[in-house]
C-alpha positions as CSV (number, residue, x, y, z in Angstrom):
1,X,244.4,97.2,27.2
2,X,247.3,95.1,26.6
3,X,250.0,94.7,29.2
4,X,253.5,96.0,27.6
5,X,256.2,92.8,28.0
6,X,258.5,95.2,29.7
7,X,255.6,96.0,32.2
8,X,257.0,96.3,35.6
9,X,255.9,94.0,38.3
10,X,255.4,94.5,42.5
11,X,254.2,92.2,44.6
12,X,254.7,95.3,47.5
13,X,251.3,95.8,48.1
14,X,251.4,97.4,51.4
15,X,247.5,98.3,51.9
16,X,243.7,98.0,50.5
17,X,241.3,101.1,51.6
18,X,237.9,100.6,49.9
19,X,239.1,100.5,46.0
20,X,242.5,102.0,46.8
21,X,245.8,99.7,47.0
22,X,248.6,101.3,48.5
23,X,252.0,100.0,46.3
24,X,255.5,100.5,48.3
25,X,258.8,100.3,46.9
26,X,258.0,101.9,43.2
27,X,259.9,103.5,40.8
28,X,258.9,105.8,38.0
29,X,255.4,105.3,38.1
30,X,253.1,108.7,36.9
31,X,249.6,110.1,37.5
32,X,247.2,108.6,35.4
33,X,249.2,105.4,34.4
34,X,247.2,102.2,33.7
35,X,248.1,99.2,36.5
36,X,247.0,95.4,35.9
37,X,246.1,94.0,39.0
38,X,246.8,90.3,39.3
39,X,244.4,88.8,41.9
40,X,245.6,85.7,44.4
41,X,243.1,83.8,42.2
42,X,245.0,84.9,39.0
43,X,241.6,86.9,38.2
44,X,243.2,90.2,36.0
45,X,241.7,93.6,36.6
46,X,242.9,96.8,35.5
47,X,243.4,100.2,37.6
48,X,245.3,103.1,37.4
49,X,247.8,105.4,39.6
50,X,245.9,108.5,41.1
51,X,249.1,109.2,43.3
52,X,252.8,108.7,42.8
53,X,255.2,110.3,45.9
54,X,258.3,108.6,48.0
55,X,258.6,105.2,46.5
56,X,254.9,105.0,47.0
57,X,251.8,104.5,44.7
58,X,248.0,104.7,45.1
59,X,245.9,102.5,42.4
60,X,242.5,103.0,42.0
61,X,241.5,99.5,40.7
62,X,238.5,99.9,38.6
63,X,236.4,96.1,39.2
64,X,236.7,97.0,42.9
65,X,239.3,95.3,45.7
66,X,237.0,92.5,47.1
67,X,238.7,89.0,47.2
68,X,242.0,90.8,47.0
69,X,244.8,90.3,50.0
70,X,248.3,91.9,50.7
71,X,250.3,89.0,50.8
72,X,249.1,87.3,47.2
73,X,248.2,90.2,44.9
74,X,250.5,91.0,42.2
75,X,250.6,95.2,40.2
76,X,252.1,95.6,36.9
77,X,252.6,99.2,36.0
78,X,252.5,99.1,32.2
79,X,254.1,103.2,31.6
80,X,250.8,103.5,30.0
81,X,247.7,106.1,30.2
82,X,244.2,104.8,29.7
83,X,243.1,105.5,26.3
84,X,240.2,104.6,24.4
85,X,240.0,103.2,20.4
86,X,237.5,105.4,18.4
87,X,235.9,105.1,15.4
88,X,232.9,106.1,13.1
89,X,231.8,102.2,14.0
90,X,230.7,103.5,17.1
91,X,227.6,105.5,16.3
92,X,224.6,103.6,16.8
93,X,226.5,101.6,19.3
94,X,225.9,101.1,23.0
95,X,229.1,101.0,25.6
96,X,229.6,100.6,29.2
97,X,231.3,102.8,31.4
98,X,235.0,101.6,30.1
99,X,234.1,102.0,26.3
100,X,233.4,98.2,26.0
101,X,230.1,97.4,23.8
102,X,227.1,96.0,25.5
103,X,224.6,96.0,22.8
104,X,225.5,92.6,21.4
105,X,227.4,94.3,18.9
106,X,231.3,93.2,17.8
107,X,234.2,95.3,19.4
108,X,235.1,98.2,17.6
109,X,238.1,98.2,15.2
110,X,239.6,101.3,16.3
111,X,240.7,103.8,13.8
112,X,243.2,105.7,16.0
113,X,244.0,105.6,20.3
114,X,243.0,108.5,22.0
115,X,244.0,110.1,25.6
116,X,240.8,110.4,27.8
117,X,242.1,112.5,29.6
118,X,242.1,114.8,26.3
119,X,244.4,117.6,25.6
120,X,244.7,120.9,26.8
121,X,243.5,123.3,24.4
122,X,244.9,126.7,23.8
123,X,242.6,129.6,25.1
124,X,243.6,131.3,21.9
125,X,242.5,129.0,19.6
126,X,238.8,128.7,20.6
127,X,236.3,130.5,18.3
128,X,233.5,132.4,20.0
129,X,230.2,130.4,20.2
130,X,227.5,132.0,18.2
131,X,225.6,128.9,16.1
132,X,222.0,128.0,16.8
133,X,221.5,124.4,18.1
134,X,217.7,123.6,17.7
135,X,216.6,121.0,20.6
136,X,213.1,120.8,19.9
137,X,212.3,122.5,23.2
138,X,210.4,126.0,23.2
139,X,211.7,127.2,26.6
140,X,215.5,126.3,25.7
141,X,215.3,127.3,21.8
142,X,213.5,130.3,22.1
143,X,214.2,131.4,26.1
144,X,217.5,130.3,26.6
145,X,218.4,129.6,23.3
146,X,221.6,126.6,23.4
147,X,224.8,127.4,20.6
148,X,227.4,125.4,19.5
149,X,230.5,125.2,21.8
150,X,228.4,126.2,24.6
151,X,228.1,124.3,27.8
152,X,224.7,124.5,29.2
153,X,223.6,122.6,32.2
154,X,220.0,121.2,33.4
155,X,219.6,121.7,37.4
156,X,217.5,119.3,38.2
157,X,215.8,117.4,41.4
158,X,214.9,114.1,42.8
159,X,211.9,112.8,41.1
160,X,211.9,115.3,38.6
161,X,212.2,113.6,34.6
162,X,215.3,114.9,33.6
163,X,215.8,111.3,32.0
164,X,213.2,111.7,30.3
165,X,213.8,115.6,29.2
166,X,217.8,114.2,28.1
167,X,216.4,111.5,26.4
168,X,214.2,114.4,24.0
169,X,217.2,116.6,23.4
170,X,218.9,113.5,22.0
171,X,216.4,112.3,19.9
172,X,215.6,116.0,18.8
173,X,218.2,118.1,18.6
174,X,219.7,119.5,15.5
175,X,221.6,121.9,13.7
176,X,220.8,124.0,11.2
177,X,222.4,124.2,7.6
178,X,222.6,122.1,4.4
179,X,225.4,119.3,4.8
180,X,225.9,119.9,8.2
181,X,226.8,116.4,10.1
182,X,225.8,116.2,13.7
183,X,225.9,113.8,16.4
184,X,225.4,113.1,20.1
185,X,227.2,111.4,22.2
186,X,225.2,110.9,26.0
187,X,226.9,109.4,29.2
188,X,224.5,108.1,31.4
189,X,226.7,108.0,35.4
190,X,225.5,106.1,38.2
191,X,222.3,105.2,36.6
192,X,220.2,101.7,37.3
193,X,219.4,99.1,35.5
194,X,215.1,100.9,35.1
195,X,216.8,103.8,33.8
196,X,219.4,102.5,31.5
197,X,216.9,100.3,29.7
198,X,214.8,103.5,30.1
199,X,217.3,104.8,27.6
200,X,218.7,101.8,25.5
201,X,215.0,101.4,24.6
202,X,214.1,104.7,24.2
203,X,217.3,105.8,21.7
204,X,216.3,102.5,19.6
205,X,212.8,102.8,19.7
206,X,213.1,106.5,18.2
207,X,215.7,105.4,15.8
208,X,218.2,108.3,18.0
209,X,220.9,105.8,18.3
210,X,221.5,105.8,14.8
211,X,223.2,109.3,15.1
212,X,224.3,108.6,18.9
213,X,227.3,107.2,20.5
214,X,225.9,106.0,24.2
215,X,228.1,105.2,27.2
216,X,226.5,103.4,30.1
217,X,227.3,103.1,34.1
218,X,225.4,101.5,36.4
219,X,225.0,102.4,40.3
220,X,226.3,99.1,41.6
221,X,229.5,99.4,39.0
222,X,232.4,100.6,40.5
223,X,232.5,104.1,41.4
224,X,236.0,104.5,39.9
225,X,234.5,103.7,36.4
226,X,232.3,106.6,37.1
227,X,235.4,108.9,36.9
228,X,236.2,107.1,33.4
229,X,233.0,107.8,31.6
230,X,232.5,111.1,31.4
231,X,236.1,111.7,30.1
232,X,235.7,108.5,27.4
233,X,232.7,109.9,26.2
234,X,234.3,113.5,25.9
235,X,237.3,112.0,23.9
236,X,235.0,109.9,21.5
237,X,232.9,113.5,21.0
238,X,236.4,115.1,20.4
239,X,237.4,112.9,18.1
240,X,233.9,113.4,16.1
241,X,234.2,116.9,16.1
242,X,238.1,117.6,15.2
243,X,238.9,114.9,13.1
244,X,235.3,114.3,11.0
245,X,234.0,117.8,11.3
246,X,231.0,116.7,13.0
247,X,228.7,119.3,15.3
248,X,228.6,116.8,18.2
249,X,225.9,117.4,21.4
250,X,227.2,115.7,24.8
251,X,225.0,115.3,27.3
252,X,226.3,114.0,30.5
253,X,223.9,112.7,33.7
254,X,224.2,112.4,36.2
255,X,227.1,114.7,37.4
256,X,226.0,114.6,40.9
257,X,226.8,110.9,40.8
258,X,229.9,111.5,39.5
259,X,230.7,114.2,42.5
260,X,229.5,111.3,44.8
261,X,232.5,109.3,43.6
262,X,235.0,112.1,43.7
263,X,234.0,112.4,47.3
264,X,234.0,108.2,47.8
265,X,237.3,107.9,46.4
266,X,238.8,110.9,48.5
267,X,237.7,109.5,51.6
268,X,239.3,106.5,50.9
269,X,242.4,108.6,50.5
270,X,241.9,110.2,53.6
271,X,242.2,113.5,52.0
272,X,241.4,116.9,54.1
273,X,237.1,117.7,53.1
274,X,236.0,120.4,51.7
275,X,232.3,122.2,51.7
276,X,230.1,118.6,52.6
277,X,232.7,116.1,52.2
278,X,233.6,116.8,48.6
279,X,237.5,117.2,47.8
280,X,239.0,120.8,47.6
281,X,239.9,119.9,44.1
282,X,236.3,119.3,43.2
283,X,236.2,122.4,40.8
284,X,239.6,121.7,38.9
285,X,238.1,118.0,38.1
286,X,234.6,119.4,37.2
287,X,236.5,121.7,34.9
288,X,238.6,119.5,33.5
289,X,234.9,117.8,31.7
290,X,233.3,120.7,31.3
291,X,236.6,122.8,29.4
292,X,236.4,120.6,26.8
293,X,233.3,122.0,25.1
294,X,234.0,124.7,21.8
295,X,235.1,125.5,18.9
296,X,238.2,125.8,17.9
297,X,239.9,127.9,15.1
298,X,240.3,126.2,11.7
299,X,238.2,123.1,12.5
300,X,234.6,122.4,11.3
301,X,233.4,120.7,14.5
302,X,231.8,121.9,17.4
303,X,231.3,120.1,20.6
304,X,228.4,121.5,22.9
305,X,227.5,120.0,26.3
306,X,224.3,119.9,28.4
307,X,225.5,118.2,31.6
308,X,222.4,117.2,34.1
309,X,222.9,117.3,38.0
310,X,220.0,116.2,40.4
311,X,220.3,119.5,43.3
312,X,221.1,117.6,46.6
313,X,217.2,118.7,48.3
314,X,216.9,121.2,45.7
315,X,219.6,123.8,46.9
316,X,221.3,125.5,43.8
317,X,224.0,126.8,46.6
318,X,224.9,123.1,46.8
319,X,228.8,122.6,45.7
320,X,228.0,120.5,42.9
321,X,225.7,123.3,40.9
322,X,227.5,126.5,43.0
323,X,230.4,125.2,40.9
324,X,228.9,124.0,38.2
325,X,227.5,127.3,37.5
326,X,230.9,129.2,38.0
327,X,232.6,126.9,35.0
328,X,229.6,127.1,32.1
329,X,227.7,129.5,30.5
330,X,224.2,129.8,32.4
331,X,221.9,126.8,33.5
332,X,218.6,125.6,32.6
333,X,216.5,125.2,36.0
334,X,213.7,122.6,36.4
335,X,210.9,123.3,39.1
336,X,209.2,121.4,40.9
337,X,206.3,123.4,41.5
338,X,205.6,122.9,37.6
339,X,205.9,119.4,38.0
340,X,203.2,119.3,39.7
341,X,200.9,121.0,37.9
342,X,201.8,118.3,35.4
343,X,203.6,120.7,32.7
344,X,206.0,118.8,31.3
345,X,209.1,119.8,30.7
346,X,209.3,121.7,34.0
347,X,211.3,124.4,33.0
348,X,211.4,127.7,35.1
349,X,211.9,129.8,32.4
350,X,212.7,133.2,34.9
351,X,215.8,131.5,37.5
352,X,217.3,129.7,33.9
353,X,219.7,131.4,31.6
354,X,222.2,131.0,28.7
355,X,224.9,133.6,28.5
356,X,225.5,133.1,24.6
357,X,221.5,133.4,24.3
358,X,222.3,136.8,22.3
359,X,225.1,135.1,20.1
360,X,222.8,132.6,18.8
361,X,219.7,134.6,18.1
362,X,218.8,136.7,15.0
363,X,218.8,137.4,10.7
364,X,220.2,134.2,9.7
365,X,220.4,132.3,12.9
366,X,216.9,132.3,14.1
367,X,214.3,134.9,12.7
368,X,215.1,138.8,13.2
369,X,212.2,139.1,15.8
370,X,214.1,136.5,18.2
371,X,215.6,138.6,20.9
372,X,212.5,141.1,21.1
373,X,209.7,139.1,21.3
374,X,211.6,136.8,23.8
375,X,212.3,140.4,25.8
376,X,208.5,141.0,26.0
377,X,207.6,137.7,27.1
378,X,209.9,137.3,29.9
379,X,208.7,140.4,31.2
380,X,205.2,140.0,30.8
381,X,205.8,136.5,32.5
382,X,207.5,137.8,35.6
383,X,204.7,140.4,36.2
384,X,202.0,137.6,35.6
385,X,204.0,135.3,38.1
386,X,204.5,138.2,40.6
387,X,200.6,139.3,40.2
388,X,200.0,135.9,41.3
389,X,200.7,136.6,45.3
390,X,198.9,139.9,45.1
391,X,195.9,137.9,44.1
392,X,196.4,135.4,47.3
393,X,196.1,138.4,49.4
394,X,193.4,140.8,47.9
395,X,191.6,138.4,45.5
396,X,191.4,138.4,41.7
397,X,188.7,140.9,42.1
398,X,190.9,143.6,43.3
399,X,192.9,143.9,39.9
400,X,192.7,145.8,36.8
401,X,192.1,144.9,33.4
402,X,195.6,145.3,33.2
403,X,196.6,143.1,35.6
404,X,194.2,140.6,34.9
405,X,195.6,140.5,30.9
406,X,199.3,139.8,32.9
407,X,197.4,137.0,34.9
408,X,195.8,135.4,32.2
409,X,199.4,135.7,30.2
410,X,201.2,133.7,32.5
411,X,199.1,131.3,32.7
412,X,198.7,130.6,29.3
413,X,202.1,130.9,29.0
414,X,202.7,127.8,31.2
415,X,199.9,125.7,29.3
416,X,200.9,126.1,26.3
417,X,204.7,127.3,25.6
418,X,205.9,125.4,28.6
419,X,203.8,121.9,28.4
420,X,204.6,121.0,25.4
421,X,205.3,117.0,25.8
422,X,207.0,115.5,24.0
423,X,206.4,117.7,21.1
424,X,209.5,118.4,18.7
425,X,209.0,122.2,17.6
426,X,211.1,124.5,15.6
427,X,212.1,127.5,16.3
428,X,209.8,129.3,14.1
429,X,206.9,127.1,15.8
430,X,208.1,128.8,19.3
431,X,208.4,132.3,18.0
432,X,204.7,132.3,16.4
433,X,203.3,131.0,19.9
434,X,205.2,133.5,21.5
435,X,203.5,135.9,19.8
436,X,199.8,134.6,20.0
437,X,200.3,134.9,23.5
438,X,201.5,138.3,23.6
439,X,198.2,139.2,21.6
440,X,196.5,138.4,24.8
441,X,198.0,141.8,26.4
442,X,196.4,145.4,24.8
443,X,199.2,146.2,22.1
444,X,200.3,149.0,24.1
445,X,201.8,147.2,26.4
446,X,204.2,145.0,23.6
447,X,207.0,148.4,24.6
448,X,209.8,146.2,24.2
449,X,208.9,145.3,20.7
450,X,209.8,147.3,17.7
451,X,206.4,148.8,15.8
452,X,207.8,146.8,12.7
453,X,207.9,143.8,14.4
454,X,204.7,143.8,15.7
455,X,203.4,144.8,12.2
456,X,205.1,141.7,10.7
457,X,204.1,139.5,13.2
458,X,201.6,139.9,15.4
459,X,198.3,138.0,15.2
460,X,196.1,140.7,14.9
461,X,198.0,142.1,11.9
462,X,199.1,138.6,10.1
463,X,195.5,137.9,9.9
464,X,194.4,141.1,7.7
C-alpha cells in the first residue's frame, strides 16, 4: 500500500514487545490504521494501530520486529485502513496471507479497494437462509444438509483429515439451478509448507482452482498476518457475492490457529486472560468473521462459510468451539473413533447438526422424502449405536431379531453412507442409499415415514 505524502512521521518509538511497538507522542492516529515501519537498515515493513489512547500508539508490525531498535526505527501513520484490491482476475489465483500472489502469476489490477475489515450489515436486511448447497458429501447433504448464507463449522481433531475433507467440499460443492454462478474462496491459517502444497496441488490437479480464490498462511509467517487473512478472504467473497451475484462458499482453517494468535498478540499486550489464556474479547473477534456470512435483501449473492477448528485434545467445551458454536448455526463433528476404523470422512453423524437443515430440505430443494427418510435413519442409527454396549455386556446372542436388524443397520450404515471416499454424490444418490438401508429393518419399523413415501421409494416397492 502506498504511503500518502502527507503521512505523518515519529521517530518516538518508546518500546518493542514481541511484534508490538509501543509509539509515544502521537496525534490522531485510529484503530485499525495502516503504519509503515522504517527499519534502522531502511528495510520498509508495514503494520497497523491495534490501540490508540493518551498520546500513545500500539502497532502490530506484520513481517515481525526482529532487527528493529528504539533509538533508529522510524513510524509513518499514513490515516489509512488496510484494504485489499479485488477483482474477477483473482479466481484461479493463489495469494498469501496479505492478498499478494504466489502462484507465479502477475499482480492483480484491482477493479475497486475494499475495507477488510468489511461493513457492518444491517440485521434487517439479511434474507433467511433456505437454498440447498450440494457438497458432494452424504452425511452433510443429506444429515446435516449446508444452505446458502449459513455458517456451518467442522470440529475437528489432531491427526484427523480435515485438510483433506476441506479440500473435497471445494472441489465439490455446488449449487443447484440453471445460470447460477458460484465460487469458493478458502483460507488456509497457520498451515505448513506439506499442507499448503497439500492444497495448491490438490485445487490444480482437480482443476478446483479454476472456480476458487485461495489465500495462504504459513505457520512460521507472522502471526499478525494470521489476523489479516481470514478478513481478506471474507472481503474478496463479499465482493463476489454483492457486486457479481455470485453464490460464494468460504471455508476458513484453521480457526484454532487463528485463536492461537489472538491469544500471542494479547499477551504481548499484556492484556488481563480470559478462559486458557485467550483474550476476553475472543467472542466479539470470532464474530466479527463469522457475521459476515448471508444473504442479504435485494442482492443475488450468497456467502456461506464452513470454518474448520482442530478441538484442543478433542474437548468441544474448549473456548475456541464453545464459542464457535454460540455464533453459527450448528457444527459438523469428526470422530475419531471412525477414523480408525478407516471410514473416511469421519463424520459422527448423531453429536453434528445444522440448524437451517429443515430450511434447505424438500419439493424443489431436495426431493419431498428428504426430511423423513433422514428422521428414520437417525433414529434407527442411534438405537443401532446404543445396542452396540448392550451387546458388550450380554453378547450378540442375547438380542432379538429386532435388535439384531438395528445392529446390522448401523453398521451398514457406517460402511456404506459414511465411507464414502472421495466419492462426489448427489443428493438423490444419498437419499436412494438411505433408503436401501432402511430396507434392512422389517417395514414396520419405518414409523417415521409416511406410507406414501415408502410406497414411492422403498426398495422392495421400486423394484415391482
Amino acid at each position: 500500500m502506498a504511503v500518502a505524502k502527507d503521512a505523518i512521521e515519529y521517530t518516538s518509538v518508546k518500546s518493542i514487545a514481541g511484534p508490538l511497538l509501543i509509539v509515544e507522542g502521537v496525534e490522531g492516529a485510529a484503530y485499525g490504521e495502516i503504519v509503515e515501519v522504517i527499519c534502522p537498515d531502511g528495510e520498509k515493513r508495514m503494520g497497523q494501530v491495534l490501540e490508540a489512547r493518551d498520546g500513545l500508539a500500539v502497532v502490530q508490525v506484520f513481517e515481525g520486529t526482529t532487527g528493529l531498535n528504539t533509538e533508529n526505527t522510524k513510524v509513518r501513520f499514513t490515516g489509512k485502513t488496510a484494504k485489499i484490491g479485488v477483482s474477477t482476475e483473482m479466481l484461479g489465483r493463489i495469494f498469501n496471507g496479505r492478498g499478494k500472489p504466489i502462484d507465479g502469476g502477475p499482480e492483480i489490477v484491482p477493479e475497486m479497494e475494499l475495507d477488510i475489515n468489511g461493513y457492518p450489515l444491517n440485521p434487517v436486511s439479511r434474507k433467511f437462509p433456505e437454498d440447498f448447497i450440494q457438497t458432494g458429501i452424504s452425511t452433510i447433504d443429506g444429515m446435516n444438509t449446508l444452505v446458502r448464507g449459513q455458517k456451518l463449522p467442522i470440529f475437528s481433531g489432531s491427526g484427523l483429515p480435515h485438510n483433506q475433507l476441506a479440500a473435497q467440499i471445494a472441489r465439490q460443492a455446488k449449487v443447484r439451478g440453471e445460470g447460477e454462478k458460484f465460487a469458493v474462496v478458502f483460507a488456509a491459517m497457520g498451515i505448513t509448507s506439506e499442507e499448503a502444497n497439500f492444497f495448491m496441488e490438490e485445487f490444480r490437479r482437480t482443476g478446483a482452482l479454476e472456480r476458487a480464490v485461495v489465500f495462504i498462511n504459513l505457520a512460521n509467517d507472522p502471526a499478525i498476518e494470521r489476523i489479516l487473512t481470514p478478513r481478506m478472504a471474507l472481503t474478496v467473497a463479499e465482493y463476489l457475492a454483492f457486486e457479481k451475484d455470485m453464490h460464494v462458499l468460504v471455508i476458513l482453517t484453521d480457526m484454532t490457529n487463528y485463536c492461537e494468535a489472538l491469544r500471542e498478540i494479547s499477551a504481548a499486550r499484556n492484556e488481563v486472560p480470559g478462559r486458557r489464556g485467550y483474550p476476553g474479547y475472543m467472542y466479539t473477534d470470532l464474530a466479527t468473521i463469522y457475521e459476515r456470512a448471508g444473504r442479504v435483501k435485494n442482492k443475488k449473492g450468497t456467502i456461506t462459510q464452513i470454518p474448520i477448528l482442530t478441538m484442543p485434545d478433542d474437548d468441544i467445551t474448549h473456548p475456541i468451539p464453545d464459542l464457535t458454536g454460540y455464533i453459527t448455526e450448528g457444527q459438523i463433528v469428526l470422530s475419531r473413533e471412525l477414523h480408525r476404523k478407516g471410514i473416511y470422512p469421519p463424520i459422527d453423524v448423531l453429536p453434528s447438526l445444522s440448524r437451517l437443515a429443515g430450511s434447505g430440505q424438500g419439493p424443489g430443494k431436495t426431493r419431498e422424502d428428504h426430511k423423513k427418510v433422514v428422521n428414520q435413519a437417525y433414529a434407527a442409527y442411534a438405537e443401532g449405536r446404543s445396542l452396540r454396549d448392550l451387546v458388550a455386556v450380554v453378547g450378540e446372542e442375547a438380542l432379538t431379531e429386532r435388535d439384531k436388524a438395528y445392529l446390522r443397520f448401523a453398521d451398514e450404515f457406517e460402511k456404506k453412507f459414511v465411507n464414502q471416499g472421495d466419492e462426489d454424490r448427489s443428493i438423490e444418490e444419498t437419499l436412494d442409499l438411505l433408503w436401501e438401508l432402511l430396507a434392512i429393518l422389517p417395514l414396520e419399523e419405518l414409523k417415521r415415514v409416511d406410507e406414501e413415501l415408502i410406497k414411492k421409494y422403498h426398495p422392495k416397492f421400486r423394484k415391482k
